[in-house]
LOTORKOL-896704 format. One line per 10 residues: number of its first residue (from 1); their letters; for each residue z, y, x of N, C-alpha, C, O. Coordinates in steps of 0.2 Angstrom, whole numbers. Layout:
NUM) a) Z:Y:X:Z:Y:X:Z:Y:X:Z:Y:X | ...
END
This chain:
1) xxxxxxxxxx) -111:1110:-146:-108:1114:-141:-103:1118:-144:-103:1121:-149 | -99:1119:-141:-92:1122:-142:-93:1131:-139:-96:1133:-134 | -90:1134:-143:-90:1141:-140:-82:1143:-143:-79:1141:-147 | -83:1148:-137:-75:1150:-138:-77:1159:-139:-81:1163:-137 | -70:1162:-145:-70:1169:-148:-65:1173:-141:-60:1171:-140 | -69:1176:-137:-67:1183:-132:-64:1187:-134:-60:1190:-131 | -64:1189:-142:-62:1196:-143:-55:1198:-144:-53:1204:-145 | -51:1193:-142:-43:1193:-144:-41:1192:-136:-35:1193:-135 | -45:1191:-132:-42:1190:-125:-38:1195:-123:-33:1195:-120 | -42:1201:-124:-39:1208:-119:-34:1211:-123:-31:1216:-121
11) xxxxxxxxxx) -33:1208:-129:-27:1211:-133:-19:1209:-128:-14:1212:-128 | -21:1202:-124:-15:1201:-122:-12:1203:-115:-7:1201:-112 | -16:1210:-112:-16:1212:-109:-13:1220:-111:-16:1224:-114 | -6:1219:-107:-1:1226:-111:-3:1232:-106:-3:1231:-99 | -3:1237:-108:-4:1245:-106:2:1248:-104:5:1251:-108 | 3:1247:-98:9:1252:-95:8:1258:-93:12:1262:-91 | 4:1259:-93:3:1267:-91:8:1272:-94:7:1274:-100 | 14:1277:-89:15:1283:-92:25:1279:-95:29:1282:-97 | 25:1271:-94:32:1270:-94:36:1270:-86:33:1270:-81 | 41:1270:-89:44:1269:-81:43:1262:-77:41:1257:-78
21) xxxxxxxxxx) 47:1264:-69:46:1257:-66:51:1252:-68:57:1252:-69 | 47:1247:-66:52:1241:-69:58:1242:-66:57:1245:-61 | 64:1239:-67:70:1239:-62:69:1237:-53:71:1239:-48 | 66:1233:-55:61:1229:-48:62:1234:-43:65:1233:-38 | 58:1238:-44:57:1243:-35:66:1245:-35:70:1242:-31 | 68:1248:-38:77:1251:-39:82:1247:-37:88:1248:-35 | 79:1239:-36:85:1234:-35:83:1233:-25:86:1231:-20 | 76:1234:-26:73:1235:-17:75:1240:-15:72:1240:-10 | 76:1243:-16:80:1251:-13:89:1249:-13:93:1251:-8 | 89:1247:-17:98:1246:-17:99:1241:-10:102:1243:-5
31) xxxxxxxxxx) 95:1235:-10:97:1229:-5:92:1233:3:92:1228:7 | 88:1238:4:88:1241:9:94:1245:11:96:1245:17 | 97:1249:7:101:1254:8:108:1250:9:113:1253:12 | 108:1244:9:116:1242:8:112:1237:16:116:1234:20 | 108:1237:17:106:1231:24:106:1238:31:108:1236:36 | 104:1245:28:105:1250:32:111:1252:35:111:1254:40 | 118:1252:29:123:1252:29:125:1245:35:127:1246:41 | 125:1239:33:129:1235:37:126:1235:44:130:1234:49 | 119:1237:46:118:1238:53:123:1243:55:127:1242:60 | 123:1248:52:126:1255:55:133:1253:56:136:1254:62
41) xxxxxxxxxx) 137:1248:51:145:1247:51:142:1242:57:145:1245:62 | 140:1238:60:139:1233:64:139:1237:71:143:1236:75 | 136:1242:70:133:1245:79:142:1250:82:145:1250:87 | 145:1254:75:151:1257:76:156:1251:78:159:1251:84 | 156:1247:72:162:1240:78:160:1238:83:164:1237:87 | 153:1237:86:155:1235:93:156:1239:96:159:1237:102 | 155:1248:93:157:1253:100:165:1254:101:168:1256:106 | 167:1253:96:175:1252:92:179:1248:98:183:1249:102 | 175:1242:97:178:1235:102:173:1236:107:172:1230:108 | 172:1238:110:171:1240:118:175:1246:119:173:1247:125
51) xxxxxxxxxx) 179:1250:118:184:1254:119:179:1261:122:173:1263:121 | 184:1264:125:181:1271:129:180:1268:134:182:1263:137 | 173:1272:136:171:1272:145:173:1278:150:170:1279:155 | 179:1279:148:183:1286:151:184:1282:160:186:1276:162 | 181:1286:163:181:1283:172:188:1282:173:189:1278:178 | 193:1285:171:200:1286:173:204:1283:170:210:1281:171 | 201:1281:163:208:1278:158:207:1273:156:203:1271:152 | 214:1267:160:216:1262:158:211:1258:162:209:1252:160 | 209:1260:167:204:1257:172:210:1253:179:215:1255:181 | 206:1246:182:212:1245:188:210:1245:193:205:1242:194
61) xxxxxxxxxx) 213:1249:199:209:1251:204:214:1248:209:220:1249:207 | 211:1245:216:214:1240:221:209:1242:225:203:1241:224 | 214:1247:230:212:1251:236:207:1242:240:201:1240:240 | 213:1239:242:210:1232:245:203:1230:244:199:1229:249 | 201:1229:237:195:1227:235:189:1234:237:184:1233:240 | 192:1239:236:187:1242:235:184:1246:244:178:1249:245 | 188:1244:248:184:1243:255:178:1239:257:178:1233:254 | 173:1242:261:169:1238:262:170:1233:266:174:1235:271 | 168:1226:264:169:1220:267:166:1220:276:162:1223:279 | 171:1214:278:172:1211:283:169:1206:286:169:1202:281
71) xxxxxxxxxx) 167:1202:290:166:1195:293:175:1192:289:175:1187:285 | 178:1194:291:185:1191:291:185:1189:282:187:1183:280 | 183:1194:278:182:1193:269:179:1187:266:180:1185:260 | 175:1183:270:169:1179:270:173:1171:266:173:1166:270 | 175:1171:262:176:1163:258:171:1159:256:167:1160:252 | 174:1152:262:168:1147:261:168:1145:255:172:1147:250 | 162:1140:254:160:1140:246:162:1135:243:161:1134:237 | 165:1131:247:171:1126:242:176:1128:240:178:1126:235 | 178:1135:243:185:1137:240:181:1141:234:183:1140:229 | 176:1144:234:172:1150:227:171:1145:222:171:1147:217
81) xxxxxxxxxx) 170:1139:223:167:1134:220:175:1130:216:174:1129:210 | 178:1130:218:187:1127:216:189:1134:212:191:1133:206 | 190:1140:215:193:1145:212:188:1149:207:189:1155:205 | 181:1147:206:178:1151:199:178:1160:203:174:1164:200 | 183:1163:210:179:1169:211:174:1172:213:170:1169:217 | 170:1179:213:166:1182:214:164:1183:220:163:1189:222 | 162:1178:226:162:1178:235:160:1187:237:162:1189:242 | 156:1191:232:157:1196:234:162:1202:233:160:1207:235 | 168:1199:230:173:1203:229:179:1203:234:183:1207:236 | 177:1198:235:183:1193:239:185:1197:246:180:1200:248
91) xxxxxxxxxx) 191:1198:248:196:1203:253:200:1200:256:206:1198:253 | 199:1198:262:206:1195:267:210:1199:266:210:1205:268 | 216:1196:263:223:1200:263:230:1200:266:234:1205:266 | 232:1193:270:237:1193:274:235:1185:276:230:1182:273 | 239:1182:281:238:1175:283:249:1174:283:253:1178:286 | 249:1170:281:257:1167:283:258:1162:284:253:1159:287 | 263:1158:284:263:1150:287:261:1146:280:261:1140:280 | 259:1148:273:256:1144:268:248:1145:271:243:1141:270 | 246:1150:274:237:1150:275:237:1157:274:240:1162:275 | 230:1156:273:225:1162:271:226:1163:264:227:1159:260
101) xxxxxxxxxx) 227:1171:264:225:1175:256:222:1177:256:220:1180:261 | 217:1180:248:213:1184:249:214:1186:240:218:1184:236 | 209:1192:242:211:1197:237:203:1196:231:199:1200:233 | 202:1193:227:197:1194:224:197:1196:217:203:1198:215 | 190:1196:213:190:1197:206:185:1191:202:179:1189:204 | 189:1188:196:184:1186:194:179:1186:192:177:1192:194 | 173:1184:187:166:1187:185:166:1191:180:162:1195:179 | 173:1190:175:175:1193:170:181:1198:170:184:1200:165 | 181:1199:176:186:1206:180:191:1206:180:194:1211:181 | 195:1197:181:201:1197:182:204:1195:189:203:1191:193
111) xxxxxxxxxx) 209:1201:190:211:1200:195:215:1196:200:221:1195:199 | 211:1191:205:215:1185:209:219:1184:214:219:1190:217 | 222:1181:217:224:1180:223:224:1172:224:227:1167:221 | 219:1172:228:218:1167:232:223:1163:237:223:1167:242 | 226:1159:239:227:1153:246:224:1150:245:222:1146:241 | 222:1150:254:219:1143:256:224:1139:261:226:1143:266 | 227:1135:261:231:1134:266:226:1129:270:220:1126:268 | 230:1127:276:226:1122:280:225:1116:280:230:1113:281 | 218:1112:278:220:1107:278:222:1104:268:223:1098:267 | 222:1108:264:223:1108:259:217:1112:254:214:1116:256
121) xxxxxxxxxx) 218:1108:246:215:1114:242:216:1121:241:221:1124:242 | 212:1124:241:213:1130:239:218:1132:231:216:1129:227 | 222:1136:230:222:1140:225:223:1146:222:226:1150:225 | 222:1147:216:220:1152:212:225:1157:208:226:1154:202 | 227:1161:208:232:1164:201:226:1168:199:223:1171:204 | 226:1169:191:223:1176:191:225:1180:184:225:1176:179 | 226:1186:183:229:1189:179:221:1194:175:216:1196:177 | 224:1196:169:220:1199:166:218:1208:168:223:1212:167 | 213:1210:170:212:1217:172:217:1222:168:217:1221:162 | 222:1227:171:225:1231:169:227:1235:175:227:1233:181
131) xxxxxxxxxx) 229:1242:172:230:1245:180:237:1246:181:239:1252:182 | 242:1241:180:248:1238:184:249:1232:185:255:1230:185 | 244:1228:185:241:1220:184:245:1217:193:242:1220:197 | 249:1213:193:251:1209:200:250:1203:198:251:1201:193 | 248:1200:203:249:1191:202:251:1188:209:249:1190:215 | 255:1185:208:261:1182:215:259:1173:215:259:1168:212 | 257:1174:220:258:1164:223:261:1162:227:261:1165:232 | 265:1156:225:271:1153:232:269:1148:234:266:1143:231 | 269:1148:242:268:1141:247:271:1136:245:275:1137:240 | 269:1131:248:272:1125:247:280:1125:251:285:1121:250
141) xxxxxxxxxx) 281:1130:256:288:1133:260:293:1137:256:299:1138:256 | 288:1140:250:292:1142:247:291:1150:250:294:1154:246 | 287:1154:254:287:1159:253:283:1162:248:282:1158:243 | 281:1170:246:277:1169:241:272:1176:242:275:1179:247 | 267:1179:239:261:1183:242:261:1186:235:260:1182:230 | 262:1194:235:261:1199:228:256:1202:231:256:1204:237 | 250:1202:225:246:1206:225:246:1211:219:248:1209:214 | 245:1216:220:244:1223:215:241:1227:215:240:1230:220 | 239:1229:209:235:1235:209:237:1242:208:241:1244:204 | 234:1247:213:237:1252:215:245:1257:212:250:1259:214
151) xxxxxxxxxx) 241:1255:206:246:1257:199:253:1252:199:259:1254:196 | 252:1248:202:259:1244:200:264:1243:204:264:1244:210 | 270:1242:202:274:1244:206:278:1240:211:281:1235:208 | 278:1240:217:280:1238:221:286:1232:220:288:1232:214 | 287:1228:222:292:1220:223:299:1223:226:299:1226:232 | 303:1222:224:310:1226:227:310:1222:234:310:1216:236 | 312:1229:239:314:1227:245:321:1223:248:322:1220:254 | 324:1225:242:331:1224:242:333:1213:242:338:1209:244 | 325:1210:239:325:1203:239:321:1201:244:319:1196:243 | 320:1205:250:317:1203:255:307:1205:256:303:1206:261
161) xxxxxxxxxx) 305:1205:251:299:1208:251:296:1212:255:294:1217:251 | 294:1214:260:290:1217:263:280:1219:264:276:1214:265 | 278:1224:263:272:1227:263:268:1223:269:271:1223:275 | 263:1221:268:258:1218:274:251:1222:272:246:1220:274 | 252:1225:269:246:1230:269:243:1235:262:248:1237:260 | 238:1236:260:238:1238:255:236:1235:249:230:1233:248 | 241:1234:245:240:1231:239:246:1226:237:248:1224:232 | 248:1223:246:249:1216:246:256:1216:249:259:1220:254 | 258:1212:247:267:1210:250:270:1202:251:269:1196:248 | 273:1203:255:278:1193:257:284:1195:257:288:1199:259
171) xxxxxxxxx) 284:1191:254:292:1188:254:295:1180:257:297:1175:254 | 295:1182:265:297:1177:268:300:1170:267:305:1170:265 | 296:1163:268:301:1158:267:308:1157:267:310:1160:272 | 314:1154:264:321:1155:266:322:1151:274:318:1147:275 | 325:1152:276:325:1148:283:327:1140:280:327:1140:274 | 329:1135:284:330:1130:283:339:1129:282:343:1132:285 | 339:1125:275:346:1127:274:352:1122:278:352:1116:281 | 356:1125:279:362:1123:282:366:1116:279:366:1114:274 | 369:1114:283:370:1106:279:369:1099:281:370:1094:278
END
């Protein structure tokens, strides 16, 4: 029978009592405080890059849109389904010899103007939200349909341009040329 000597066993067990901590916990402090840090730098850039929420500044406001809807407002759902707009933003805004227009926004706040002409596809211009943002579409006559936001400034009269209501202006087909 084999016996084994115990009495050197607990010498290999060393006594820290009364030294310092190991580097260990100071390196876990370090990589909380730098993980504390980068949430903080993370939460200021998004507030950064989401800008101000100032109600008044640099916001775009279109009288047209902002009336409450009509029977007349109501775009079928082939045309929402082709032009990617928001069917409850959508605003009849003039009818000419290219069709129906309409005043819409898309889901990501860009401002559209729709034709429907008759008998054809629908389409779409749309410009990015600002508040002097216009987007103009021409008939297949060659007439052409401005939309703008209240801020923006009007289509010179002096090229034939005329107001058809609020927001919205045409600028009549040329007659048929001589020849």
């Amino acid at each position: 029978m084999t016996t084994f000597d115990d009495t050197g066993m607990f010498e290999l067990v060393e006594d820290t009592r009364g030294e310092p901590e190991p580097p260990r916990r100071a390196r876990v402090v370090v990589v909380l405080g730098v993980a504390a840090a980068l949430v903080v730098a993370g939460v200021v850039w998004l507030l950064a890059a989401r800008g101000p929420d100032d109600a008044g500044a640099g916001q775009m406001t279109v009288s047209l849109l902002d009336r409450p809807a009509e029977p007349t407002d109501e775009v079928a759902a082939p045309v929402v389904d082709e032009t990617g707009i928001d069917p409850a933003t959508a605003r009849f805004a003039v009818r000419t010899t290219a069709g129906q227009h309409y005043a819409a926004l898309r889901w990501a706040g860009d401002l559209c103007l729709v034709a429907v002409p008759v008998g054809d596809a629908a389409r779409v211009v749309c410009v990015a939200p600002s508040p002097r943002a216009t987007v103009t579409i021409s008939g297949e006559d060659g007439s052409r349909v401005r939309l703008g936001t209240d801020d923006a400034p009007p289509p010179d009269t002096a090229e034939g341009w005329r107001a058809a209501g609020p927001n919205v202006w045409v600028l009549d087909a040329a007659g048929p040329a001589a020849g």
